[in-house]
C-alpha positions in Angstrom: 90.2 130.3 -29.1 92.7 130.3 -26.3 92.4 126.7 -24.7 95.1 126.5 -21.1 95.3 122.4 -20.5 96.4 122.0 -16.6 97.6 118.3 -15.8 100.0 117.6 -12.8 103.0 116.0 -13.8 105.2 113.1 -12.8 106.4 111.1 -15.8 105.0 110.0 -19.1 101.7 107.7 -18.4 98.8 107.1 -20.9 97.3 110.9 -20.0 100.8 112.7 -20.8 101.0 110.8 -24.0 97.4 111.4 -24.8 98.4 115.1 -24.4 101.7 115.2 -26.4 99.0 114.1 -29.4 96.5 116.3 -28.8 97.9 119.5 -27.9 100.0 120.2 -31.3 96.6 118.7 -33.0 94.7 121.5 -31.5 97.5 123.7 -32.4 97.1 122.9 -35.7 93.0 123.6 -35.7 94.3 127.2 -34.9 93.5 126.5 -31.2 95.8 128.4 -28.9 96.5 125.4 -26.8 98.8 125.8 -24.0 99.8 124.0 -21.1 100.1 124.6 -17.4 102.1 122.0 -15.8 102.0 120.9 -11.3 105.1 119.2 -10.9 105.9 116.3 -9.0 109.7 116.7 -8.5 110.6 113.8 -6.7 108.7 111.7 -9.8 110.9 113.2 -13.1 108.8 115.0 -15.2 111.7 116.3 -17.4 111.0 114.0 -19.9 107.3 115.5 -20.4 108.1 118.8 -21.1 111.2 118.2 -23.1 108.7 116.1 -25.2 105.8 119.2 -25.5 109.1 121.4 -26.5 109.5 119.5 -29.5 106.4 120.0 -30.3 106.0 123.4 -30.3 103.6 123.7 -27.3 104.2 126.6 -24.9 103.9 125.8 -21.0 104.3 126.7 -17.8 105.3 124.7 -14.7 104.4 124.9 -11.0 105.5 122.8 -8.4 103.2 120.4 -6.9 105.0 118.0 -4.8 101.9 117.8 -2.3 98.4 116.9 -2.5 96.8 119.5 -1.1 98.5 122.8 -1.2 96.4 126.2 -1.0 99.0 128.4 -1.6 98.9 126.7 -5.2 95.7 127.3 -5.9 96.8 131.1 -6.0 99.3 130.8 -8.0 97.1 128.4 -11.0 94.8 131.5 -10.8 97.6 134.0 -11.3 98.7 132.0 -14.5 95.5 131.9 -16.3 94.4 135.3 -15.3 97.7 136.8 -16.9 96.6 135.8 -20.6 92.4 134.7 -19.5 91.6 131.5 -21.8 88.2 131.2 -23.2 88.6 127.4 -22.1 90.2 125.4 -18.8 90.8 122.1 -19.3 91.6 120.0 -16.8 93.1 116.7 -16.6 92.4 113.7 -13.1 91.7 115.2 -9.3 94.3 117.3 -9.3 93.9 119.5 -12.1 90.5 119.5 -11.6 90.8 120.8 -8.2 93.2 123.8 -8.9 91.6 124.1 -12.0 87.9 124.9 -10.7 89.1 126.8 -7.7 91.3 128.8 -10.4 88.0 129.5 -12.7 86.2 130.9 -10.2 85.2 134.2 -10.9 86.3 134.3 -14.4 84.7 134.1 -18.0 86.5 130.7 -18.5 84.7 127.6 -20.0 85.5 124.7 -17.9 86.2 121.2 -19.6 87.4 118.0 -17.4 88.5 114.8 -19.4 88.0 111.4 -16.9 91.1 109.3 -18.4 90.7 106.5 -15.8 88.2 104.0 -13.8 90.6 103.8 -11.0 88.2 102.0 -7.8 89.4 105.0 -5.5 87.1 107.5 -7.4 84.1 105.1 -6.3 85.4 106.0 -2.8 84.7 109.6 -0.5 86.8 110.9 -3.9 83.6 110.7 -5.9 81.5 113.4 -3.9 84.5 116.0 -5.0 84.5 115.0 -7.9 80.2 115.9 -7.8 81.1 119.2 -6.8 84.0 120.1 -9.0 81.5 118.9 -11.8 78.7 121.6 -11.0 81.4 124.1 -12.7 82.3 122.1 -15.3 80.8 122.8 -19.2 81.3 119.7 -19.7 83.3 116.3 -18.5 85.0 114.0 -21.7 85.3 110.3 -21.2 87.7 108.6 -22.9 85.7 105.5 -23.7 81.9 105.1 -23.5 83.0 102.4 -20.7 84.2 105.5 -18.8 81.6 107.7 -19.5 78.8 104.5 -18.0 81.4 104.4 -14.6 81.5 108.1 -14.3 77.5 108.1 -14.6 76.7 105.3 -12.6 79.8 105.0 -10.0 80.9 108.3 -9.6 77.6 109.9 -10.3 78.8 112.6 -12.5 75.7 113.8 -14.5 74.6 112.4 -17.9 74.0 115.9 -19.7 77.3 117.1 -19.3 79.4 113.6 -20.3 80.8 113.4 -23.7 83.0 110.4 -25.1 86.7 110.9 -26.9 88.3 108.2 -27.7 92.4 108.5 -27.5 94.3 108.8 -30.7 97.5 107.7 -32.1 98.5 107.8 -35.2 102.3 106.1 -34.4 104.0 103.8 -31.7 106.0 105.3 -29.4 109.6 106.9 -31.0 113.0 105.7 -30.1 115.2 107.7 -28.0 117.6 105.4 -27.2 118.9 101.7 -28.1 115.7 99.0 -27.6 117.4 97.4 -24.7 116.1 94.8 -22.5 117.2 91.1 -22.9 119.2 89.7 -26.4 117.2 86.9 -27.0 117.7 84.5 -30.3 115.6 84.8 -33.2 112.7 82.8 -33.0 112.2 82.8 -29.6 108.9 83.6 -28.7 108.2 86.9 -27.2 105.2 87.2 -24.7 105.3 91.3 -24.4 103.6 93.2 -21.7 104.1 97.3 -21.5 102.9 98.9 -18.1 103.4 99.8 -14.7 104.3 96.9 -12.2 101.2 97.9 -10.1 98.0 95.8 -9.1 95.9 97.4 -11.9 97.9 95.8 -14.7 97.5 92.5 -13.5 101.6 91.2 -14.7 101.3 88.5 -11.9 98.5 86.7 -13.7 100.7 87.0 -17.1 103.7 85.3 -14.6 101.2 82.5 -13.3 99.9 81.7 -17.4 104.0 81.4 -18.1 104.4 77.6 -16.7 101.7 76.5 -18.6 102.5 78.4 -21.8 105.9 76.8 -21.4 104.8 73.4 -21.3 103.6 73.9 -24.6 106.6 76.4 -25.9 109.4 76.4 -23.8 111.3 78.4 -24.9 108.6 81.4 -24.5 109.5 84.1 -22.9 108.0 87.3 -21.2 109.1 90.7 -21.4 107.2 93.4 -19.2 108.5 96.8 -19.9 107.6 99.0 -16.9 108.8 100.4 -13.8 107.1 100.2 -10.4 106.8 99.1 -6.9 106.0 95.5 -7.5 109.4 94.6 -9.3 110.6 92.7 -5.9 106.9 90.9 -5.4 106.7 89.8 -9.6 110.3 88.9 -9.1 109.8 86.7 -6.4 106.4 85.5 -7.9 108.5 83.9 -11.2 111.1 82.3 -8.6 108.6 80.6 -6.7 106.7 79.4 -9.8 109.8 78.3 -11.7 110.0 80.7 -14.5 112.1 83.5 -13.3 114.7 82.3 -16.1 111.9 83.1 -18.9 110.9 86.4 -17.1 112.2 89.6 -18.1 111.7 93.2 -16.3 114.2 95.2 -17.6 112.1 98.9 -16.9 112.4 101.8 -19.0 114.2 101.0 -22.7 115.2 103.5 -25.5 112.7 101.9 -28.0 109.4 100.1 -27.2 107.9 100.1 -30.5 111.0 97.6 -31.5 109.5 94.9 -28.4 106.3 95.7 -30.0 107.2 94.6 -33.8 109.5 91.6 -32.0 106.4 90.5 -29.9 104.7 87.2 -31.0 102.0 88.3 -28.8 101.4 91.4 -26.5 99.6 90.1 -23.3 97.4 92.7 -21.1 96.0 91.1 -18.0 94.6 94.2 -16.6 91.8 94.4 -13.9 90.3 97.7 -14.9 91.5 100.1 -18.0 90.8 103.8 -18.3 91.4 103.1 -22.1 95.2 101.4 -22.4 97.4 102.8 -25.0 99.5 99.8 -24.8 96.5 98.2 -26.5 96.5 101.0 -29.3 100.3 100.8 -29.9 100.3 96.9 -30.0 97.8 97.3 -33.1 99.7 100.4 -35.0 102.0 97.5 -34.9 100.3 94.9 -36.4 100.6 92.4 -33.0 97.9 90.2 -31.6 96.8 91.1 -28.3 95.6 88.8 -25.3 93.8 90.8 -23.1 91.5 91.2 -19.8 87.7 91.7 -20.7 87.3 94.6 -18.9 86.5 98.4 -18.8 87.2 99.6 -21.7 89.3 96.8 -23.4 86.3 95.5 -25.2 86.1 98.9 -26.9 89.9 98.9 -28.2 90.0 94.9 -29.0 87.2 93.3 -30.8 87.2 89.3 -29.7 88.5 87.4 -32.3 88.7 90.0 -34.9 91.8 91.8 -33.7 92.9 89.7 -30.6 91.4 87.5 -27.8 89.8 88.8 -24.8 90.0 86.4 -21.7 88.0 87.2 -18.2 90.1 88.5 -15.8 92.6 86.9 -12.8 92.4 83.8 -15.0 95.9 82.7 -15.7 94.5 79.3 -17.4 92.2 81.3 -19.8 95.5 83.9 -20.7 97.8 80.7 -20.9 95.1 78.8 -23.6 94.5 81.8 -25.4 98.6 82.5 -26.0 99.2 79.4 -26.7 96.2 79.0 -29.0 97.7 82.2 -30.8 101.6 80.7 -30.9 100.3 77.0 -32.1 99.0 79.2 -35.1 101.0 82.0 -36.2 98.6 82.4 -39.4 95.7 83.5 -37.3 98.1 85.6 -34.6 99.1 87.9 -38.6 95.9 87.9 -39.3 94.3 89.2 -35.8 97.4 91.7 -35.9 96.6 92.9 -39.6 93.1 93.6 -38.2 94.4 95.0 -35.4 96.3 97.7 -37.7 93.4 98.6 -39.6 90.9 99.4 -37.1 93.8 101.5 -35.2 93.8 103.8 -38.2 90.2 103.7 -39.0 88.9 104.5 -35.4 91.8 105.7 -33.4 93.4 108.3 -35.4 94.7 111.5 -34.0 93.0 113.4 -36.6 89.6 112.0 -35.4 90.4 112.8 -31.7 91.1 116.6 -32.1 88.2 117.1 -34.7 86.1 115.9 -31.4 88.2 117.9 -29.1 87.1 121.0 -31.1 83.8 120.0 -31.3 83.5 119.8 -27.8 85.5 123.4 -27.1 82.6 124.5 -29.0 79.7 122.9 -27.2 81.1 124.1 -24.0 81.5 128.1 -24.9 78.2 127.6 -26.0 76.7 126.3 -22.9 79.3 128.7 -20.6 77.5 131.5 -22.9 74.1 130.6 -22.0 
């Protein structure tokens, strides 16, 4: 079975590393997976496809530093009609997009995976989305929380939705030096990994800090992303006092070492396609604090493997940290939980054996 994966490009998000799993997975199933990249120049997505090198994925790459370009949907149907894949799979608006307008008119099977709840698709977005559906075999959902939004929200139908969770069997490799801030031992570490954007809620982790502090002062919180809130968060900390406790220090060389250094991994989010900073934050055996939203619940069970706090409430993140710091016992024991149920539910292993399962289903129903 040749499988082509089409995905536009601009960095390494939750959906690129959810590919850099599955793709040499599939690979290893005896699935031709390949991948056809649309490039955002302007937004570096070197790193992606030097990553998909190393694994031994072949790929092509298009640029897509537009929207809406028709010229490209020519040139994603010349690609896959050089070597036709049985299977199209396609990956957000985009992809989906060039993708379908790409299928048309060949024997291709077409698969869509939904890796996010963002509130634009609820928007004019959604009655695309409809219509790119009509072609599709079938549409995967990365959580069953997904699956319910793209049902009831985006109006995707129910027949054609299956649910695949992510999988990752490791934290994120080094490829550099940890970076970030040298902070004594024993300080503790309030980690947060994510874009500074609305969606992952870091000003309500800046508002909990005073009163965490009051508690711990010497607390501090590290939020390992890049984005265009850096000035407003910054300015946020300032105004509430804590800018000296507040770290952003953007892209480092190793995450998985703030992971294992964290006391507790904080995740304030307002809505969650799934959250891999969740899943890595329990490969390494940290407690989580997180939003009780979208698909959270799914990833963190309440008080088995963290604590799960309603969202834009700073007080309810700031009693649940400290709750966690004022007993370190119970913070190993939620992060020992935390490991085990990474392995048991959220392997990659178990992702691509669904992934397969699904190819099937949909060659079967293209057939028909």
């Amino acid at each position: 079975m040749r499988a082509l994966h089409v995905h536009r490009i601009g960095g390494i998000g939750g959906s690129e590393r959810h590919l850099l799993a599955l793709l040499p997975a599939l690979r290893e199933r005896g699935i031709d997976a390949r991948f056809l990249g649309l490039d955002v120049p302007q937004l570096a997505p070197e790193p992606f496809y030097e990553a998909l090198a190393e694994r031994g994925v072949p790929f092509e790459r298009l640029p897509c530093p537009r929207d809406v370009d028709p010229l490209l949907a020519r040139r994603v149907r010349a690609v896959a009609r050089r070597e036709p894949p049985d299977l199209l799979h396609t990956h957000l608006i985009h992809a989906d997009l060039y993708g379908a307008l790409a299928a048309l008119g060949t024997q291709a099977a077409l698969v869509s995976t939904k890796h996010n709840d963002d509130p634009f698709r609820s928007g004019r977005v959604r009655h695309l989305e409809r219509l790119l559906t009509r072609r599709a075999a079938l549409v995967l959902c990365i959580t069953e929380a997904l699956a319910t939004f793209n049902r009831d929200v985006v109006g995707l139908p129910a027949e054609k939705l299956r649910v695949v969770h992510y999988g990752l069997d490791e934290p994120p490799a080094a490829w550099g030096p940890h970076g970030g801030p040298e902070l004594p031992e024993g300080v503790p570490v309030l980690l947060a990994v994510g874009r500074l954007v609305r969606q992952k809620g870091i000003d309500i982790a800046i508002q909990a800090l005073p009163r965490i502090c009051e508690r711990h002062p010497e607390s501090r919180l590290v939020v390992l992303g890049e984005g265009p809130l850096h000035e407003e968060l910054t300015a946020l900390a300032r105004a509430l006092g804590v800018d000296d406790a507040v770290s952003m220090p953007g892209r480092v060389g190793d995450v998985a070492w703030w992971y294992r250094r964290a006391s507790v991994v904080v995740h304030p989010a307002r809505w969650e396609g799934f959250g891999l900073a969740l899943l890595e934050a329990m490969l390494c055996a940290r407690p989580v604090v997180a939003s009780s939203v979208s698909a959270v619940p799914e990833i963190v069970v309440d008080g088995e493997t963290g604590i799960l706090v309603p969202p834009d409430d700073p007080d309810a993140l700031a009693d649940a940290v400290v709750g966690l710091l004022d007993e370190p016992a119970r913070a190993a024991g939620l992060g020992a939980a935390g490991l085990a149920r990474a392995r048991r539910e959220f392997s990659v292993s178990r992702m691509a054996d669904r992934t397969v399962e699904a190819y099937e289903e949909a060659l079967a129903s293209a057939r028909r």
